[in-house]
N, C-alpha and C positions, 0 to 999 in steps of 0.2 A: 458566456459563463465558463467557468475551466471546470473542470474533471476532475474528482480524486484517486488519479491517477497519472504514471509516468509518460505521457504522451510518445516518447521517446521510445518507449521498452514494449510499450502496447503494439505501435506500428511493426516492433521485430519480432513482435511475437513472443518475447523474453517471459510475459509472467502472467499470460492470458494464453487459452489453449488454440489452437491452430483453428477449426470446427467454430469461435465463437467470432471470429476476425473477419470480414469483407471487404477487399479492395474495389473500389472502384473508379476507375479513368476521368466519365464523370456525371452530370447529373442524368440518370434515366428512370424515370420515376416508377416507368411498371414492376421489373426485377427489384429495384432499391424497397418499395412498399410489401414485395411479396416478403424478403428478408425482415424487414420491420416487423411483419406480423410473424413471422415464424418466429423471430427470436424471442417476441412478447411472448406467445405461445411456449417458448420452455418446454416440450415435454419431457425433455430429459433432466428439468432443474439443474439447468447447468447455471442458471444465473444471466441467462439473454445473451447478448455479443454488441458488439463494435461493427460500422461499416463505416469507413474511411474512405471519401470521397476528394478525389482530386492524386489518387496513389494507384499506378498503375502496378499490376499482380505481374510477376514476373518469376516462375517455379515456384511461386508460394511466398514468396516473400517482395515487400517491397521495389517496385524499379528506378536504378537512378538512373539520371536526375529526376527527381520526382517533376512531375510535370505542375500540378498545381492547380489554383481557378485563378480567376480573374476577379477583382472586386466587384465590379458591375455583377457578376455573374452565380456568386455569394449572393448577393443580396434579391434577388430572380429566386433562388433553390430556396431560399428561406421562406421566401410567402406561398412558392408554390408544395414545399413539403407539407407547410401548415394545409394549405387545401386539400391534398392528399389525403393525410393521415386525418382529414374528418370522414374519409371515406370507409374509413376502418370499423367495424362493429364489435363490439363495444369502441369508443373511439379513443383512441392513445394518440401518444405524440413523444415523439423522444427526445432526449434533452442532448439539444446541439451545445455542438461548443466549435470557434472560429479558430484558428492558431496558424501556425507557420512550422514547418519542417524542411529543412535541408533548403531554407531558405526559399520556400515555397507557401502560399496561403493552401490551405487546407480547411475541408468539412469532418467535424466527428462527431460521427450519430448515435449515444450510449440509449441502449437499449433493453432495460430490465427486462427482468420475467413481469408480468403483469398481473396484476392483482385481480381479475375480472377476468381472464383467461376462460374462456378460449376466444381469440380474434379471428374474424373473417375477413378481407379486402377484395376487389374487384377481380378476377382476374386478367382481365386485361381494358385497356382506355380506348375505347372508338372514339375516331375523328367524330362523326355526329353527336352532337350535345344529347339530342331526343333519344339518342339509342343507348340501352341500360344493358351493360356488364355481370356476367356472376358471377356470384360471390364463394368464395373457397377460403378452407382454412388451410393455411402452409407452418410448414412447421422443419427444424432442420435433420437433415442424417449425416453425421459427419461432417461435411466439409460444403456441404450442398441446401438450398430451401428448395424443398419441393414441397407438391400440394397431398395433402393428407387422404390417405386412401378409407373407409366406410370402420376398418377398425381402428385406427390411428385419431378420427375423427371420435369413435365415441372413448377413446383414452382421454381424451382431451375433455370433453364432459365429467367425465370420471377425475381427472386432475382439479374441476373445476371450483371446488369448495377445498382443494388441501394447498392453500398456498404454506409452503416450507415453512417452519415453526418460527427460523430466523429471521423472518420475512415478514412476519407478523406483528401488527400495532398490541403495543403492551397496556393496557387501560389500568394498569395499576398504579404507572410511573407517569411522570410530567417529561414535558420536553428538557426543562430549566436540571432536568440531574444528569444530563449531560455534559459532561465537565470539558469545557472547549480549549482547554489544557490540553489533554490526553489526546482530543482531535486533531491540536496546530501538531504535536509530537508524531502523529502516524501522519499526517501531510508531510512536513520537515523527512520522515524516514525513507517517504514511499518519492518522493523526488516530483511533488504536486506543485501545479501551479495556485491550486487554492492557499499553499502556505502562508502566502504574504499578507497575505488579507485575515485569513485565519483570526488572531486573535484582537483583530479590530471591530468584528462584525459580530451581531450578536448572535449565540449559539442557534436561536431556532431556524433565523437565515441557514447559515454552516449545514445547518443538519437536513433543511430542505436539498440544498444544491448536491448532498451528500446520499439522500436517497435512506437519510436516515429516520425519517418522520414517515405515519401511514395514520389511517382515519380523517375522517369527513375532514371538511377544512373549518368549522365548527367548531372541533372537539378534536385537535392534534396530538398524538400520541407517541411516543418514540415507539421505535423497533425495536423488537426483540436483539436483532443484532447490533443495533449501537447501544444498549445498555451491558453487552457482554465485550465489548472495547472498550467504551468511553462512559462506565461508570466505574468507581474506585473497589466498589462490594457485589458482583456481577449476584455472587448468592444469598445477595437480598433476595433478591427474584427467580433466583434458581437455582434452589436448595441443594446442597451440594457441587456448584459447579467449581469444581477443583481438582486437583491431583494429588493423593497421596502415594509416595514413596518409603515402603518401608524394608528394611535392610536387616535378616531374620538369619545373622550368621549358626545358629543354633536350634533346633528343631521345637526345643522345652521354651522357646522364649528367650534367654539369658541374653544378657549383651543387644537384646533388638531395642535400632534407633526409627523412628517414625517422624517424617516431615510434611509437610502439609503446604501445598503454595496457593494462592487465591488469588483475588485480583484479575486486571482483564484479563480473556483469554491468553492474548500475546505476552503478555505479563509473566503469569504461572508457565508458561510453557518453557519460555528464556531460562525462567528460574529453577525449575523443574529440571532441564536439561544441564543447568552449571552445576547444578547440586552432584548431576549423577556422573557428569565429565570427572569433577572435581574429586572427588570420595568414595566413589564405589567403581568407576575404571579404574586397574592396573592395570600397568606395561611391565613384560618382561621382553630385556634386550640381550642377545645371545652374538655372539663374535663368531661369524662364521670363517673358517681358514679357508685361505685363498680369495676369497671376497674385501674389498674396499668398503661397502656397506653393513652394518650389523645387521641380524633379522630380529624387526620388529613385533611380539604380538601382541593382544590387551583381551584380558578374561572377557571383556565384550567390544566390538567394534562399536566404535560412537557413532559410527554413519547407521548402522544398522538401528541403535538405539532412538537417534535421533527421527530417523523416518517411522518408524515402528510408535512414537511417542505422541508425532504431531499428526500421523494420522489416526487417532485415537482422540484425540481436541477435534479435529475434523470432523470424523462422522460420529461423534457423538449423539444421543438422542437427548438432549437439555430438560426435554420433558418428563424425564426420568429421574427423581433424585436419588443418583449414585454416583458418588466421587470414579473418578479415572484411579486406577490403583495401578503401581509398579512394587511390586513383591521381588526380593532377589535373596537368594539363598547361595548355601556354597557352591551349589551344582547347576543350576539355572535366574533365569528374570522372566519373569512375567509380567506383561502390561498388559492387563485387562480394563474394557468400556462397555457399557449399555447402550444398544443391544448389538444383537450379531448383523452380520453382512445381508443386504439387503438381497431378495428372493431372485434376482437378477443372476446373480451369482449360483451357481449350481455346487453341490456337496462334494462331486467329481473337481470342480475348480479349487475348492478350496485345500480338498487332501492332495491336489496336484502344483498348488502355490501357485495357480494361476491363476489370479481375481480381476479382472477387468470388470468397475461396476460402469453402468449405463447408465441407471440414475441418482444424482446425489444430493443426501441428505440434508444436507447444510450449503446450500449455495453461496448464499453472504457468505458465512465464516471464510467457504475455502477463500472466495474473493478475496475476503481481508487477510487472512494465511500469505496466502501468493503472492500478493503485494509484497509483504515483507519479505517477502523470502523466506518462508517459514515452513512453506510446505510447496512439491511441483506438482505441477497438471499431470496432464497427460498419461494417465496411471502409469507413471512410473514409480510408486513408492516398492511395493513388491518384487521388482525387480532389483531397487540400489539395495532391501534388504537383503537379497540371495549374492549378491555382489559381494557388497562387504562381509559377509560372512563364512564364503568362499576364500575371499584374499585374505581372509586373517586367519584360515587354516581350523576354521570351528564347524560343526556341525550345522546342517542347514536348518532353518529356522522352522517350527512348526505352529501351524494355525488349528485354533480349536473353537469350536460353538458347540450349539445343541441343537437338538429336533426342530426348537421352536424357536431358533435364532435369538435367543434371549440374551447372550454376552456372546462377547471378541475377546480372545486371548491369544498373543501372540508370545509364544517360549521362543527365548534367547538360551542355547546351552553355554555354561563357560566352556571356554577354549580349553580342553584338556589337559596343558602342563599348568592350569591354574586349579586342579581339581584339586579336592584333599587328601591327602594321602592314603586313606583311609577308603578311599574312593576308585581308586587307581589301581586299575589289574596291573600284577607285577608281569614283566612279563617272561614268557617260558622258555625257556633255553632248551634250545632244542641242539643234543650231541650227535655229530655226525657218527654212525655206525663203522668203525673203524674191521679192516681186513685181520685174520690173525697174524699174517705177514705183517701189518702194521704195528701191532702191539706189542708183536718179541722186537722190533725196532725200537721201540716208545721203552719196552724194560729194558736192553741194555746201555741207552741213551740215560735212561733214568739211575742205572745203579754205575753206570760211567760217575755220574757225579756225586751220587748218595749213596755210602755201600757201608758195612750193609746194610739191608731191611727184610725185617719178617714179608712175606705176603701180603696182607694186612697193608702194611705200612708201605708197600710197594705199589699195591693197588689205589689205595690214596693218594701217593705223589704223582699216581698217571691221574686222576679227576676221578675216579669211582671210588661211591662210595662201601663196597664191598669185593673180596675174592669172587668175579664172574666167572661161569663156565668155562669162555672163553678164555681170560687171563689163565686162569688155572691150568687149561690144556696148552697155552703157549710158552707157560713154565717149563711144564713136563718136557716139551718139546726140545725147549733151548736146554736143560739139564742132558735129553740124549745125543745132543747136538757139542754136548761138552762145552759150550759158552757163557755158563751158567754152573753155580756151586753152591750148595750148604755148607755152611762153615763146620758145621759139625758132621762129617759124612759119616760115623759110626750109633750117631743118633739122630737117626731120620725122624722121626718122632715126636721129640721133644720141644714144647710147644714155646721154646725160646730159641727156636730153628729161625736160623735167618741165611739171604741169599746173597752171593756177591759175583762178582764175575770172575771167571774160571783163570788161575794162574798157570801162565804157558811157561 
């Protein structure tokens, strides 16, 4: 059965996180079953992981020539993972899929979080049949399954009634409103082998193989997360799941335009984002001399807008009806979501722009994000925002909550030569403090070419705006100095006395 997913980009690692990936050489069922159960296990909600069989680990990444299985030897790992994974408590089983890479057969084990969580497995298989195994719950840290220590064990109890909201059977909707349209479009996007088949088959198959159905087998239900892709009116079901963006060049109101995007998540997001590339980013371009290149900036960087947007679709909390909102004024944008950063994250991180969460809200969605390229792993969002924000020569971006984590808002400053004028320290000119020597220099250089002039009118063509102490005693000075004259030397007095330089 294929994946929906790029087989291709999974193995490099390209759009799944490092932490969720497993190489192995090749079948060894103790290690491969302890991974099984840790990834069902979830405790960090990252969404379970991949363990790729038949691909030798080589510094983390794939090693070529990929080595491979043997078809005999496929079909061996098949019946006996089945036997395996009945070993598991609650019992799971993950959904293989056969394929070829770099011209090699290959095993790949997608491994959800599991609904029934928490799983325990043997930990290890004795030769003797008669002789019985114990059982442990493993679960991963980083890049490792290890077995879960007496607090990590009762986390996992504790996880065990909150499977992720997106993760969840919706008993309101039917499988059949899933529009297998919108499905074959994110297969086609995301570089799936299920595309081809796609709109042959009928949707509830798709949605099975897709991990998009949950509930008895009885009484099938879609998931919360495929009716927020692959239904056309996501807030039928989840009242306000949208973004609005509104654009408040005026404080009273005046001139404010208000847009509204809906539709699947990836949808609104796309759209959401042209809207704001398109009409509320400008560019100003400045010709710098001696440079070949212009210097470019834009009152917001689009990398920074663009991360700052889609992680806010991300961890969104759906259970909450409150639109995504982007507010942008003359002086700032704000994009605020319900609710704030999960308790993982400390108040010291977040005044510090340093948020690495551990566990995450929305496991599907990011899946679905990632795929498309919508959003990256590996917390790096926080980062490419200090990035771009820094290279586009704007103030660093600031994060706000409250006591009770109740909203995320992240402030965008505009770039300062886009502020309003109005807004904009002018700035202060500061005059250097000139010698007296300097300034009987500056007056005969001044009445060399302007002659004559009152005081007054002296002191202003040097840049003051008054007779200073100083001028005034370098006057005196140059007149005993004889380089220097009133034109009227029998009326010193008279206040249409003016100076010129002394006739030799």
């Amino acid at each position: 059965m294929a994946l929906p997913i790029n087989i291709t980009e999974l193995i490099n690692r390209r759009v799944v996180e490092n932490a969720r990936v497993e190489y192995k050489r090749n079948w060894n069922p103790e290690p491969i079953l302890h991974s099984i159960c840790a990834f069902a296990n979830d405790i960090d909600n990252w969404g379970g992981g991949y363990i790729i069989i038949g691909v030798e680990e080589e510094d983390g990444m794939p090693k070529l020539p990929v080595s491979g299985l043997t078809p005999d030897s496929i079909d061996r790992i098949n019946k006996e993972l089945l036997q395996k994974c009945n070993l598991i408590e609650p019992r799971y089983v993950p959904i293989v899929e056969q394929t070829i890479y770099e011209g090699a057969d290959i095993l790949v084990l997608w491994v959800p979080g599991g609904e029934s969580r928490p799983y325990k497995c043997p930990t290890s298989f004795p030769a003797e049949k008669d002789v019985r195994s114990d059982k442990a719950y493993y679960i991963r840290k980083l890049s490792n399954t290890i077995k879960a220590n007496n607090l990590e064990e009762k986390e996992l109890f504790l996880l065990a009634n909150n499977v992720p909201f997106d993760d969840r059977a919706n008993f309101k909707a039917n499988v059949a409103d899933l529009k297998s349209s919108l499905i074959a479009e994110y297969l086609y996007a995301v570089g799936s082998d299920l595309y081809e088949t796609s709109l042959k088959r009928p949707v509830t198959e798709l949605a099975l193989d897709m991990r998009l159905v949950g509930g008895p087998s009885e009484l099938r239900k879609p998931l919360n997360v495929g009716l927020m892709f692959f239904y056309e009116r996501p807030d039928e079901f989840f009242p306000y799941a949208r973004i609005e963006v509104v654009d408040k060049p005026d404080p009273t109101g005046i001139g404010m335009t208000e847009k509204v995007f809906s539709g699947p998540l990836d949808r609104q997001l796309r759209d959401a984002l042209s809207y704001v590339q398109n009409y509320i980013i400008k560019e100003k371009v400045t010709k710098v001399p001696g440079r070949a290149e212009a210097e470019r900036i834009y009152n917001y960087p689009y990398a920074a807008v663009e991360e700052a947007l889609s992680n806010a679709v991300y961890h969104k909390s759906y259970q909450i009806g409150e639109p995504i909102t982007v507010t942008i004024t003359p002086e700032k944008m704000e994009i605020t979501s319900l609710p704030g950063p999960d308790r993982t994250i400390s108040d010291e991180d977040i005044r510090n722009r340093h948020m690495i969460s551990r566990r995450y809200r929305n496991r599907r969605i990011g899946d679905f994000l990632k795929e498309l390229k919508l959003i990256e792993g590996r917390n790096t969002g926080i980062p490419t925002i200090l990035r771009a924000m820094q290279q586009n020569g704007s103030k660093p971006p600031v994060f706000e909550t409250d006591i009770e984590r109740t909203y995320f808002t992240v402030i965008l400053a505009v770039q300062d030569k886009f502020l309003p004028a109005s807004s904009q320290k002018p700035e202060r000119r500061v005059r250097k403090r000139r010698s007296i020597s300097e300034i009987k220099d500056l007056i005969l250089s001044t009445l060399s070419q302007r002659s004559p002039l009152s005081s007054s009118e002296l002191a202003e063509a040097m840049g003051y705006t008054k007779v200073t102490d100083t001028v005034g005693k370098a006057i005196r000075e140059l007149i005993g100095e004889h380089k220097i004259e009133y034109i009227d030397s029998e009326n010193l007095r008279s206040r249409y006395q003016k100076l010129r330089l002394t006739k030799n």
